[in-house]
CHARMM internal coordinates of N, CA and C (Angstrom, degrees):
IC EDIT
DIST 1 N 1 CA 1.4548
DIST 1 CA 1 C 1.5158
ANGL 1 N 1 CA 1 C 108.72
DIST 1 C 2 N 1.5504
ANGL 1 CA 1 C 2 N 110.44
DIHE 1 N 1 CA 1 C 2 N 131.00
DIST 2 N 2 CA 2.0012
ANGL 1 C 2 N 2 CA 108.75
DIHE 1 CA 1 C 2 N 2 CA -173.43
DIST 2 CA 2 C 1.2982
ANGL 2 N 2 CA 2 C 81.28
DIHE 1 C 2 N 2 CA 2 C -97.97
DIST 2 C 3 N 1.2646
ANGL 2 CA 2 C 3 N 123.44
DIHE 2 N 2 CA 2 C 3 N 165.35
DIST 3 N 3 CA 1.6556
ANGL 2 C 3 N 3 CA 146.71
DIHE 2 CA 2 C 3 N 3 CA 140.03
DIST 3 CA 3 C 1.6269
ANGL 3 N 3 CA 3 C 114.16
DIHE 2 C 3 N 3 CA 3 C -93.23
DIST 3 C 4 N 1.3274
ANGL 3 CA 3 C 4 N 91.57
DIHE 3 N 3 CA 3 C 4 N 100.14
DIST 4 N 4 CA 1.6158
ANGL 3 C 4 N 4 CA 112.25
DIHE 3 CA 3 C 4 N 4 CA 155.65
DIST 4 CA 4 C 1.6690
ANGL 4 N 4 CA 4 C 124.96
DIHE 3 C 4 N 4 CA 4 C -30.38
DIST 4 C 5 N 1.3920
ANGL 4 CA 4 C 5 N 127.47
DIHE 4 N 4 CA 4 C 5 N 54.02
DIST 5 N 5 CA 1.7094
ANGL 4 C 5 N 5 CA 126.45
DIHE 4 CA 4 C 5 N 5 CA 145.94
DIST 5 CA 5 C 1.3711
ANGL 5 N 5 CA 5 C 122.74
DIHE 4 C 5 N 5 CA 5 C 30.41
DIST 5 C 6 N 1.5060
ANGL 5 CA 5 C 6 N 98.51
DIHE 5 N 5 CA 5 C 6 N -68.65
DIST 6 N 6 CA 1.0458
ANGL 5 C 6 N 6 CA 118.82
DIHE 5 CA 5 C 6 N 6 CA -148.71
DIST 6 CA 6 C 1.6490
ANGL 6 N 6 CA 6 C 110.60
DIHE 5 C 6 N 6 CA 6 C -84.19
DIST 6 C 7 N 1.5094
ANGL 6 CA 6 C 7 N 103.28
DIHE 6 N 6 CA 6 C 7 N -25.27
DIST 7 N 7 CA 1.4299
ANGL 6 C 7 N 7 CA 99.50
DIHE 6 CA 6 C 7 N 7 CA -165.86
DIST 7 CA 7 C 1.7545
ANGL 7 N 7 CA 7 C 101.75
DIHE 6 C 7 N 7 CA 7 C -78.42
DIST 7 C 8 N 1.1848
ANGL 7 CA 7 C 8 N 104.12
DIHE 7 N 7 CA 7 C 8 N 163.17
DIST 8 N 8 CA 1.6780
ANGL 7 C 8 N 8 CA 115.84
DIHE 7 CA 7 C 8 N 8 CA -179.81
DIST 8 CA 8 C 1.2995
ANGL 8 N 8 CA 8 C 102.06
DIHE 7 C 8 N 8 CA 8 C -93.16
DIST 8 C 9 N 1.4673
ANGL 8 CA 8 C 9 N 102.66
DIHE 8 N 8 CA 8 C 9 N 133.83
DIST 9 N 9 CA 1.3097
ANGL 8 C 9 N 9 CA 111.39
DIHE 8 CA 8 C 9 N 9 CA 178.96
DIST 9 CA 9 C 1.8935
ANGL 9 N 9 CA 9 C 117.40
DIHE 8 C 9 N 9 CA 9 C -83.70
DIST 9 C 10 N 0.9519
ANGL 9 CA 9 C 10 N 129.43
DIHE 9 N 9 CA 9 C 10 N 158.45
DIST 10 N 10 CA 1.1323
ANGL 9 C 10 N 10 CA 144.89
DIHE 9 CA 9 C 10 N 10 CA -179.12
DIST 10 CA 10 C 1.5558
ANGL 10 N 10 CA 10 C 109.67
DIHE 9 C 10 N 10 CA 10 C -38.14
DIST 10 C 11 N 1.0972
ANGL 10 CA 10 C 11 N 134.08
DIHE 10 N 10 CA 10 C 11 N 115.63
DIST 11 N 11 CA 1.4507
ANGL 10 C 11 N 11 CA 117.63
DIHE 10 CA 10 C 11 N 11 CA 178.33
DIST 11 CA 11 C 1.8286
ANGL 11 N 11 CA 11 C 110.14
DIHE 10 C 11 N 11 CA 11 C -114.09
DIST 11 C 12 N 1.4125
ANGL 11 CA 11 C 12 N 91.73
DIHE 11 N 11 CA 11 C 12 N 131.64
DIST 12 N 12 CA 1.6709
ANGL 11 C 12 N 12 CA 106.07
DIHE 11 CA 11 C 12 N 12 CA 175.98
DIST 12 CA 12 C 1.3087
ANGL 12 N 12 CA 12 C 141.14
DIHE 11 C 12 N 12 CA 12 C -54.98
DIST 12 C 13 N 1.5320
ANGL 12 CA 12 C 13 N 101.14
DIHE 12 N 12 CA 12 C 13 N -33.82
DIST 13 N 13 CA 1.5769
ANGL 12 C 13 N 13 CA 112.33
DIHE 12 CA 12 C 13 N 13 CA -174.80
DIST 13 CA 13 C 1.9050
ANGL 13 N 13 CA 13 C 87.80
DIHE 12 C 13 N 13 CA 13 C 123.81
DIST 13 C 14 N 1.0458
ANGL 13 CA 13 C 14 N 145.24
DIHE 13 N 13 CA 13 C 14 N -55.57
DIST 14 N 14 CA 1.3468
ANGL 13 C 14 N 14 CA 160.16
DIHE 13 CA 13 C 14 N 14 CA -131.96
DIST 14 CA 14 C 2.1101
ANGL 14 N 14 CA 14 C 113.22
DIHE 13 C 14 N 14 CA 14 C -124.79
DIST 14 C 15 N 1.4782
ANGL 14 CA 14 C 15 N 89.97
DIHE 14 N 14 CA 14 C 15 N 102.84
DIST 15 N 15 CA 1.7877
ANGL 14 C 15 N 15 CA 76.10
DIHE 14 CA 14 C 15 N 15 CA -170.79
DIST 15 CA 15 C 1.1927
ANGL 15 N 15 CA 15 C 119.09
DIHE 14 C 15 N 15 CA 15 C -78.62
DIST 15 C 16 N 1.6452
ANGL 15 CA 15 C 16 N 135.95
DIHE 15 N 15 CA 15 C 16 N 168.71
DIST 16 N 16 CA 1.0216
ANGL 15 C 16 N 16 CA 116.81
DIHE 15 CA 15 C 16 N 16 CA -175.65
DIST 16 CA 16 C 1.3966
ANGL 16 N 16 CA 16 C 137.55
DIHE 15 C 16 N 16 CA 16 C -75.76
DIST 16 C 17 N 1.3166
ANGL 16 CA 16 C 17 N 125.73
DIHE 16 N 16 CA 16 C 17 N 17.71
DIST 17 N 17 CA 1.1603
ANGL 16 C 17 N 17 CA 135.23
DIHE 16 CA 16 C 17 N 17 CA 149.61
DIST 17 CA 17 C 1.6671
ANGL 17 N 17 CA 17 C 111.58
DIHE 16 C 17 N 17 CA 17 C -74.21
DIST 17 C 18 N 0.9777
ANGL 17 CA 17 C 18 N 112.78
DIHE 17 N 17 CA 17 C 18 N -48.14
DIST 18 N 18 CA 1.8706
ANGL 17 C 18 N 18 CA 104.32
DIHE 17 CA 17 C 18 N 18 CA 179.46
DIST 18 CA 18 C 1.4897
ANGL 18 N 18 CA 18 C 116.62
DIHE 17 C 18 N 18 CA 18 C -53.47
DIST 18 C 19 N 1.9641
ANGL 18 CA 18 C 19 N 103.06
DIHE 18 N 18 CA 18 C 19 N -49.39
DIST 19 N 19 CA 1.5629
ANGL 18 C 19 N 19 CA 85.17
DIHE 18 CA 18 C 19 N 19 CA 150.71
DIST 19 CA 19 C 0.9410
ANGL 19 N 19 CA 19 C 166.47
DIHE 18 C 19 N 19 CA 19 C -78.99
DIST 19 C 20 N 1.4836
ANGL 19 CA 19 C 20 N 113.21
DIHE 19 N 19 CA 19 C 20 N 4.68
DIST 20 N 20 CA 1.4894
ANGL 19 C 20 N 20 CA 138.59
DIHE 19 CA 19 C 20 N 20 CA -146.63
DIST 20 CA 20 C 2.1492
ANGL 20 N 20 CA 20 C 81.72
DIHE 19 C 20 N 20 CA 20 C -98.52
DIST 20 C 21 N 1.5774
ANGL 20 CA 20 C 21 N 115.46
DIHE 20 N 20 CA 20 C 21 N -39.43
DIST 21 N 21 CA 1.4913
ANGL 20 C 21 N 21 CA 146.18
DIHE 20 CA 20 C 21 N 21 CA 171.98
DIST 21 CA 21 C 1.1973
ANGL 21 N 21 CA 21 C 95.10
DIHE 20 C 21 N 21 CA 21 C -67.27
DIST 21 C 22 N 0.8803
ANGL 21 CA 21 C 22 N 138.08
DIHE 21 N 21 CA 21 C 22 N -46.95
DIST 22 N 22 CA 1.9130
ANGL 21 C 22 N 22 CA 129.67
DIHE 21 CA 21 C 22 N 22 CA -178.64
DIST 22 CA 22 C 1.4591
ANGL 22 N 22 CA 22 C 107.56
DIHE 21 C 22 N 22 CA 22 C -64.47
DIST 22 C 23 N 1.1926
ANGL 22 CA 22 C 23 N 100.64
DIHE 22 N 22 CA 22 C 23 N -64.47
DIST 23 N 23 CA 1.5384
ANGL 22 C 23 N 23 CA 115.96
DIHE 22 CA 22 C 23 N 23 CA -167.22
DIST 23 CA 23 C 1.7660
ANGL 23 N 23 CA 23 C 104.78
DIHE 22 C 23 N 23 CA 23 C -50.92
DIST 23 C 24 N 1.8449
ANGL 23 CA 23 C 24 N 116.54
DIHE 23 N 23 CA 23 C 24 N -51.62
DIST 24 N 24 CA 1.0655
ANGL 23 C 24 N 24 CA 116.09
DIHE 23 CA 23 C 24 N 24 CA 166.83
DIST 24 CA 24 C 1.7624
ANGL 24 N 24 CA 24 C 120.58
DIHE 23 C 24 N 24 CA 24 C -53.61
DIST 24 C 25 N 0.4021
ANGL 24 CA 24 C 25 N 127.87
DIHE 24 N 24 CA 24 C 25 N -50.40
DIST 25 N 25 CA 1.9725
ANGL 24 C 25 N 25 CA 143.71
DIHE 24 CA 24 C 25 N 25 CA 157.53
DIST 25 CA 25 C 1.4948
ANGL 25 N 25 CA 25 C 94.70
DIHE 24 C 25 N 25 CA 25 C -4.66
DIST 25 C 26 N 1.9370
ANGL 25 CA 25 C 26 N 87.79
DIHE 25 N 25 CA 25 C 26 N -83.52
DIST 26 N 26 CA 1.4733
ANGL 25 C 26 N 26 CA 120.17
DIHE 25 CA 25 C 26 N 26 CA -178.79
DIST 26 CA 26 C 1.5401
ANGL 26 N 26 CA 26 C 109.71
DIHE 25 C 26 N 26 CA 26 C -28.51
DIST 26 C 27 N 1.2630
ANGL 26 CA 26 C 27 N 106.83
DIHE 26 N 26 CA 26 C 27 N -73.74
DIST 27 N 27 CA 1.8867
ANGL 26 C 27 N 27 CA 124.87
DIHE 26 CA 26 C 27 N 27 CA -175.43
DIST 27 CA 27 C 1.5224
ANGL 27 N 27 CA 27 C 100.63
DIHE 26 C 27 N 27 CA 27 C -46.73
DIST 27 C 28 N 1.1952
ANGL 27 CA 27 C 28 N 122.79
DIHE 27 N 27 CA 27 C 28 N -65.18
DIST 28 N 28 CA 1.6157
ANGL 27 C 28 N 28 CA 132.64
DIHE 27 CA 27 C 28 N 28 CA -168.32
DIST 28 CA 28 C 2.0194
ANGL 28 N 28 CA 28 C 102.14
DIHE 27 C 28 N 28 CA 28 C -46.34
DIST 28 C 29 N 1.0123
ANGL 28 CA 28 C 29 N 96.51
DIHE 28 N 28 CA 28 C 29 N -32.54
DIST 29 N 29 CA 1.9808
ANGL 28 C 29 N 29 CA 102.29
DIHE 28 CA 28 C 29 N 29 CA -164.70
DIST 29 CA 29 C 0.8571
ANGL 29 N 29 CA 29 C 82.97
DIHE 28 C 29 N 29 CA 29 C -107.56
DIST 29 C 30 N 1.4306
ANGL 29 CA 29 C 30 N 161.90
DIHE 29 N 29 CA 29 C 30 N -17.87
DIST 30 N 30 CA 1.5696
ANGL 29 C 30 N 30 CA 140.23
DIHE 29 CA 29 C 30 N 30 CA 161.93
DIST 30 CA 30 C 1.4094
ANGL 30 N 30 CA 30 C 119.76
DIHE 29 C 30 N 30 CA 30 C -68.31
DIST 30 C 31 N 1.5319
ANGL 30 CA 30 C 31 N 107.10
DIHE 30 N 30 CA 30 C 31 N -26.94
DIST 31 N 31 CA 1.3413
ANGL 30 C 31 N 31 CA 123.67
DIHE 30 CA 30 C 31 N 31 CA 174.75
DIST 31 CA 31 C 1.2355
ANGL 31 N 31 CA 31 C 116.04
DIHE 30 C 31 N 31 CA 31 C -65.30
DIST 31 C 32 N 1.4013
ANGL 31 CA 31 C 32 N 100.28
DIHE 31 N 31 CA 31 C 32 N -42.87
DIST 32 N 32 CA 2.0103
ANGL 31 C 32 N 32 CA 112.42
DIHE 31 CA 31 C 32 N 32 CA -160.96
DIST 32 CA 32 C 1.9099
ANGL 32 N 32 CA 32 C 79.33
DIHE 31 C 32 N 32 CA 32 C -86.94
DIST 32 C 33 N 1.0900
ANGL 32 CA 32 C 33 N 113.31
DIHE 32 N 32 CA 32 C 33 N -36.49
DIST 33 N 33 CA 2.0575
ANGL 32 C 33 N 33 CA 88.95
DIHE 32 CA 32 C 33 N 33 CA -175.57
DIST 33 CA 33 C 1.8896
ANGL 33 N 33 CA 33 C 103.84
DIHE 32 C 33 N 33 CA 33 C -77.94
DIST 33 C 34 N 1.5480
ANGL 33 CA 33 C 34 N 118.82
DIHE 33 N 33 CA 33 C 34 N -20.92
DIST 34 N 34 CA 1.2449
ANGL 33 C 34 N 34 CA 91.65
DIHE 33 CA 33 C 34 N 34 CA 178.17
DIST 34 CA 34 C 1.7959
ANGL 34 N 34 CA 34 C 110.78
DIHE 33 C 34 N 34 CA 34 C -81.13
DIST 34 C 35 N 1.2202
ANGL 34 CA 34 C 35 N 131.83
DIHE 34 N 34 CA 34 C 35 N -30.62
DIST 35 N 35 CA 1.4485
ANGL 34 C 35 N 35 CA 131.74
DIHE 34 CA 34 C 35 N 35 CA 151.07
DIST 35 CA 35 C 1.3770
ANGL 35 N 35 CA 35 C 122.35
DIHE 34 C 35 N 35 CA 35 C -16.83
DIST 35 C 36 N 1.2321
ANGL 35 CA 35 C 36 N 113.81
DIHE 35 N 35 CA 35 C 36 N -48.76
DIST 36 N 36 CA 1.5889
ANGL 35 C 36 N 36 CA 131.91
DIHE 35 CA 35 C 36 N 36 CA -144.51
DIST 36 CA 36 C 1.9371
ANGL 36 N 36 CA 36 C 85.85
DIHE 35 C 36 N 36 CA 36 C -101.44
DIST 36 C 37 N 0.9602
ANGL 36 CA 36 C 37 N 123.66
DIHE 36 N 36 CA 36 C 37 N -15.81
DIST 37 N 37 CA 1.4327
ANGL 36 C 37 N 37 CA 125.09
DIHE 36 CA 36 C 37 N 37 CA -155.21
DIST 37 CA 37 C 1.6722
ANGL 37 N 37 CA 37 C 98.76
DIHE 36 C 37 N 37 CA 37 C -133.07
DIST 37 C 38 N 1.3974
ANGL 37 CA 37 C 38 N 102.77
DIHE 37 N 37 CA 37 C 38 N 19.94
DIST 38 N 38 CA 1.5582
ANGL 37 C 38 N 38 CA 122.27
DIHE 37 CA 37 C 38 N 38 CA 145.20
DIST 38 CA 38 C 1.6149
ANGL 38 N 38 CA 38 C 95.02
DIHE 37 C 38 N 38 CA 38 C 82.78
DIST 38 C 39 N 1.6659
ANGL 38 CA 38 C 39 N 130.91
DIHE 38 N 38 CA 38 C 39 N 4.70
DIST 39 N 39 CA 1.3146
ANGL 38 C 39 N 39 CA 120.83
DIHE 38 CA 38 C 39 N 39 CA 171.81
DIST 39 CA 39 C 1.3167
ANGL 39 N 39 CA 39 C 101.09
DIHE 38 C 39 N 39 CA 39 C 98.40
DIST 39 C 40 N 1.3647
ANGL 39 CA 39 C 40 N 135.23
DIHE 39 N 39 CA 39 C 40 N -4.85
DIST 40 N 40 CA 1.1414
ANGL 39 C 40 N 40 CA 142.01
DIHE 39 CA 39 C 40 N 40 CA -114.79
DIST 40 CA 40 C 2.4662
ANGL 40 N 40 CA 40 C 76.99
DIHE 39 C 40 N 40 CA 40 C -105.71
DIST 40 C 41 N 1.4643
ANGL 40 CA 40 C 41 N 111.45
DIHE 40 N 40 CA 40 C 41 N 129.47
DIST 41 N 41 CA 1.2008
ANGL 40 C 41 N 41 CA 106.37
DIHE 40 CA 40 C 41 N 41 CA -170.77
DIST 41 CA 41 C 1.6950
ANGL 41 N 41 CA 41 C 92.60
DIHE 40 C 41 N 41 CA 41 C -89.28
DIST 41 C 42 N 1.3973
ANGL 41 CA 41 C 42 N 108.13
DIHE 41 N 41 CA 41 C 42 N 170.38
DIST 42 N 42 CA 1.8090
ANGL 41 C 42 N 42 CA 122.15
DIHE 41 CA 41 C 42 N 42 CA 179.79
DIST 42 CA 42 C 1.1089
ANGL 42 N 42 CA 42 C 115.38
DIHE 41 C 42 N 42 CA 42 C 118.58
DIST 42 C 43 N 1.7386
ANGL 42 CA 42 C 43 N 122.15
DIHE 42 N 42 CA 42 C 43 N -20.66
DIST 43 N 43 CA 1.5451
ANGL 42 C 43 N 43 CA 106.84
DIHE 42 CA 42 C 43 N 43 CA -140.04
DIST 43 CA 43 C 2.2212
ANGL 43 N 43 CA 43 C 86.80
DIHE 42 C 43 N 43 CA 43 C -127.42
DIST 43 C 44 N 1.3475
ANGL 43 CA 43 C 44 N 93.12
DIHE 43 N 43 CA 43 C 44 N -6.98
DIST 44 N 44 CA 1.6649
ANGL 43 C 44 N 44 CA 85.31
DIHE 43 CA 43 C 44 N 44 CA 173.76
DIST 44 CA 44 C 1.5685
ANGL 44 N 44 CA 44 C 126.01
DIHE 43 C 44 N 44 CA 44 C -25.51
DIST 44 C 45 N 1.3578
ANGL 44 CA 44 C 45 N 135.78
DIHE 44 N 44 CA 44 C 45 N -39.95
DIST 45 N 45 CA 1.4449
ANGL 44 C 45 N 45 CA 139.04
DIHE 44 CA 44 C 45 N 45 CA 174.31
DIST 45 CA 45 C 1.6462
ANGL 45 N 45 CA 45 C 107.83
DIHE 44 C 45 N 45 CA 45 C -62.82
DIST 45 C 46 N 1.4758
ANGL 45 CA 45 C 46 N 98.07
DIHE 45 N 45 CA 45 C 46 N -62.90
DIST 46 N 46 CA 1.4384
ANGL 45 C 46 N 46 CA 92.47
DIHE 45 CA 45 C 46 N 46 CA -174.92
DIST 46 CA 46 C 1.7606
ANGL 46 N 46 CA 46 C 121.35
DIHE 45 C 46 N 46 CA 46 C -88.75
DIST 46 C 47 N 1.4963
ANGL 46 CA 46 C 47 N 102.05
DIHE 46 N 46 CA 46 C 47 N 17.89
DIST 47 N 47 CA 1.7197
ANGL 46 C 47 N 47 CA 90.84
DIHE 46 CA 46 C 47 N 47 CA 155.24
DIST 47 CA 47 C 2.0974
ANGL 47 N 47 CA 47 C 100.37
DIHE 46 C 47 N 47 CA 47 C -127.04
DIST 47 C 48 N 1.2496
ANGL 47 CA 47 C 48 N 96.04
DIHE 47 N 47 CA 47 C 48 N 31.64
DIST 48 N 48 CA 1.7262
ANGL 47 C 48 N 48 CA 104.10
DIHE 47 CA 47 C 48 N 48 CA 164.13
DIST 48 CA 48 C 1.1853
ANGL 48 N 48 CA 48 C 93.61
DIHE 47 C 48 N 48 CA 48 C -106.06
DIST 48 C 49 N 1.3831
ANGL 48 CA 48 C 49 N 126.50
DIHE 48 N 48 CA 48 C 49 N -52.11
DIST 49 N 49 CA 1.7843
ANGL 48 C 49 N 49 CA 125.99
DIHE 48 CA 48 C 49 N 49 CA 178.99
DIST 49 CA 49 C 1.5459
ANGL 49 N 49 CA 49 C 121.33
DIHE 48 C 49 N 49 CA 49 C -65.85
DIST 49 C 50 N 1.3942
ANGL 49 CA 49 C 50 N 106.96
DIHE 49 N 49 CA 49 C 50 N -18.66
DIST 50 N 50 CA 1.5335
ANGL 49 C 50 N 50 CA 104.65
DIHE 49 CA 49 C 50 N 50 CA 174.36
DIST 50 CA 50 C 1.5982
ANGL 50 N 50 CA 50 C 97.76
DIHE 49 C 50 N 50 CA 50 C -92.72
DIST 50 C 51 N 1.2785
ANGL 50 CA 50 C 51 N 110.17
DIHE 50 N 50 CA 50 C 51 N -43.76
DIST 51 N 51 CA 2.1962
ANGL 50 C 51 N 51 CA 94.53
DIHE 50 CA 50 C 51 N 51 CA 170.28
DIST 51 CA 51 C 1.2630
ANGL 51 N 51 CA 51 C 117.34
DIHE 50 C 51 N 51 CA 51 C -52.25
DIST 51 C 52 N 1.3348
ANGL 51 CA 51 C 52 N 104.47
DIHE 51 N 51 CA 51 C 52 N -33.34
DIST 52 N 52 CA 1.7242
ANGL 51 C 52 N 52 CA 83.73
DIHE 51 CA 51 C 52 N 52 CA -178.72
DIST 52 CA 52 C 1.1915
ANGL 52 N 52 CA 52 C 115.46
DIHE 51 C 52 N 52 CA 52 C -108.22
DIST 52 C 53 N 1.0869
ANGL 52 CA 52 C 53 N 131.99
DIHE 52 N 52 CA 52 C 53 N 45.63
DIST 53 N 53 CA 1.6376
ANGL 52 C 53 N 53 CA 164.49
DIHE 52 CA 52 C 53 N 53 CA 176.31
DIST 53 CA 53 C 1.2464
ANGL 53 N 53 CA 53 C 104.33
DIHE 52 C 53 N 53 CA 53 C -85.32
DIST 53 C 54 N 1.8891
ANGL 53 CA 53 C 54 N 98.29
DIHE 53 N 53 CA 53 C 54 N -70.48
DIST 54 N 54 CA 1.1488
ANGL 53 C 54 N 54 CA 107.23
DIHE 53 CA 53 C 54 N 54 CA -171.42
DIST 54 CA 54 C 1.2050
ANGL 54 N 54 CA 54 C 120.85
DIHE 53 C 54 N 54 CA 54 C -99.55
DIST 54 C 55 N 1.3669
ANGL 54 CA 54 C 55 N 134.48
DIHE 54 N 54 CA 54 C 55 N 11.79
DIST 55 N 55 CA 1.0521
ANGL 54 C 55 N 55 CA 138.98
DIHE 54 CA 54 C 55 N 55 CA -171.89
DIST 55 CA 55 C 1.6704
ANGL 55 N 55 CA 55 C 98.63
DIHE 54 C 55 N 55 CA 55 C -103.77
DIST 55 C 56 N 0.8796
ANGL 55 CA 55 C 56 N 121.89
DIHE 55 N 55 CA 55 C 56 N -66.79
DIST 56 N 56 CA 1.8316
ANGL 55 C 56 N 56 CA 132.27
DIHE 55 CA 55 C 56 N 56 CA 160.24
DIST 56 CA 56 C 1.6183
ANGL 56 N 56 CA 56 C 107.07
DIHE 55 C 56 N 56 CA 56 C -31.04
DIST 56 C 57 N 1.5213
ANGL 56 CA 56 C 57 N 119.67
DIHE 56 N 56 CA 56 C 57 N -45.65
DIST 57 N 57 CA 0.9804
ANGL 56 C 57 N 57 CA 113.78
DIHE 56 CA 56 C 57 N 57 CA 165.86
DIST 57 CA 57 C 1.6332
ANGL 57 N 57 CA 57 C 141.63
DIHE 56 C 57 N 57 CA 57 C -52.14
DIST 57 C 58 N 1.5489
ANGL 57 CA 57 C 58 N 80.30
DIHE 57 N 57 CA 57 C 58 N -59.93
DIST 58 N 58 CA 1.9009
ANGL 57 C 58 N 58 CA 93.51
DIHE 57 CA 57 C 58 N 58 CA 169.55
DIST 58 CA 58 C 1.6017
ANGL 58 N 58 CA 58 C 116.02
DIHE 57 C 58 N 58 CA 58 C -61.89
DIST 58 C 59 N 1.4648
ANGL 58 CA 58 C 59 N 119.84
DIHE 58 N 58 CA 58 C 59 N -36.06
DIST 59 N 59 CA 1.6499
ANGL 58 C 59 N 59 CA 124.55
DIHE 58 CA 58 C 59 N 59 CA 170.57
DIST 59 CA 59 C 1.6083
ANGL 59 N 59 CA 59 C 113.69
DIHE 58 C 59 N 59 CA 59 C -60.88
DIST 59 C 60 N 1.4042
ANGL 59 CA 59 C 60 N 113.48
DIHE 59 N 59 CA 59 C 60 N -30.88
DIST 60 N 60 CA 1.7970
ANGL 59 C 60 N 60 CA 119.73
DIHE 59 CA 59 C 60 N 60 CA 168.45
DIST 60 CA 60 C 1.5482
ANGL 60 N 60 CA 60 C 100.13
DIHE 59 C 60 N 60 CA 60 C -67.71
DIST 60 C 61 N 0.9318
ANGL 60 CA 60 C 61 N 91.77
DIHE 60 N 60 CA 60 C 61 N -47.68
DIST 61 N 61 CA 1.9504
ANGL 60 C 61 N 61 CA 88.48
DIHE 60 CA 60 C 61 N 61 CA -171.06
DIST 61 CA 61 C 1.6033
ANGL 61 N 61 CA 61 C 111.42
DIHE 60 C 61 N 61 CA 61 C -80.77
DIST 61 C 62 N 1.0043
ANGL 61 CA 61 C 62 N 120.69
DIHE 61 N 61 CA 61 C 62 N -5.04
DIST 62 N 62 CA 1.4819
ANGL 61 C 62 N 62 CA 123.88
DIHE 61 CA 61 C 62 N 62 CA 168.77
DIST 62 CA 62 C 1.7975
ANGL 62 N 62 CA 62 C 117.14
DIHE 61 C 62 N 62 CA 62 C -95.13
DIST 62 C 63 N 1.3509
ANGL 62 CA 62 C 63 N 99.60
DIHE 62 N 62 CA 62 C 63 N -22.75
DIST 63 N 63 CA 1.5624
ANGL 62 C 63 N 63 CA 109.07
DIHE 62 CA 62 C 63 N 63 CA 167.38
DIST 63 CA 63 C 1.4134
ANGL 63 N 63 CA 63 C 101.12
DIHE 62 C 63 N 63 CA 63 C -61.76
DIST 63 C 64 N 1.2556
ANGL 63 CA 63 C 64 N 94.16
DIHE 63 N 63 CA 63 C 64 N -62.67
DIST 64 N 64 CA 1.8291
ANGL 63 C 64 N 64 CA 114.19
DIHE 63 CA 63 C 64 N 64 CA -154.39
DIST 64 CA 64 C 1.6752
ANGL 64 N 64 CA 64 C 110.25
DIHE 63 C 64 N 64 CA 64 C -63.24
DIST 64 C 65 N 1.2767
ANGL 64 CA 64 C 65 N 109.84
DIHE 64 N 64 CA 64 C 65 N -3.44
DIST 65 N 65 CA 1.5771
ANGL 64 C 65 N 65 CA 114.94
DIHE 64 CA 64 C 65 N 65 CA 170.75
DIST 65 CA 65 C 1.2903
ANGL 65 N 65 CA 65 C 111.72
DIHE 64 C 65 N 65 CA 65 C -96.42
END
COOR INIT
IC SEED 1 N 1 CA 1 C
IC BUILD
């Protein structure tokens, strides 16, 4: 099976620099909650899901103003 080049891929609303900026966001506040949570290893998912909780959050609320 080839993959077609040419065709345009699906677009989100968001180019890939904003996410490439999200995702960094994301990483940076997952870091500062695993720090804050004594280094302590296990919990990587749920302080990637609480960064981008709040990070998604604060960008909704910065639209919405």
């Amino acid at each position: 099976m080839t993959i077609d080049a040419t065709k345009k891929q699906p677009t989100t609303g968001i180019s890939e620099l904003q996410e490439f900026e999200l995702e960094y966001q994301i990483r940076l506040r997952a870091y500062e909650l695993y720090e804050k949570g004594g280094r302590e290893d296990g919990h990587e998912l749920d302080d990637w899901l609480r960064a981008e909780e709040e990070i998604t959050r604060k960008k909704a609320r910065t639209i919405a103003a």
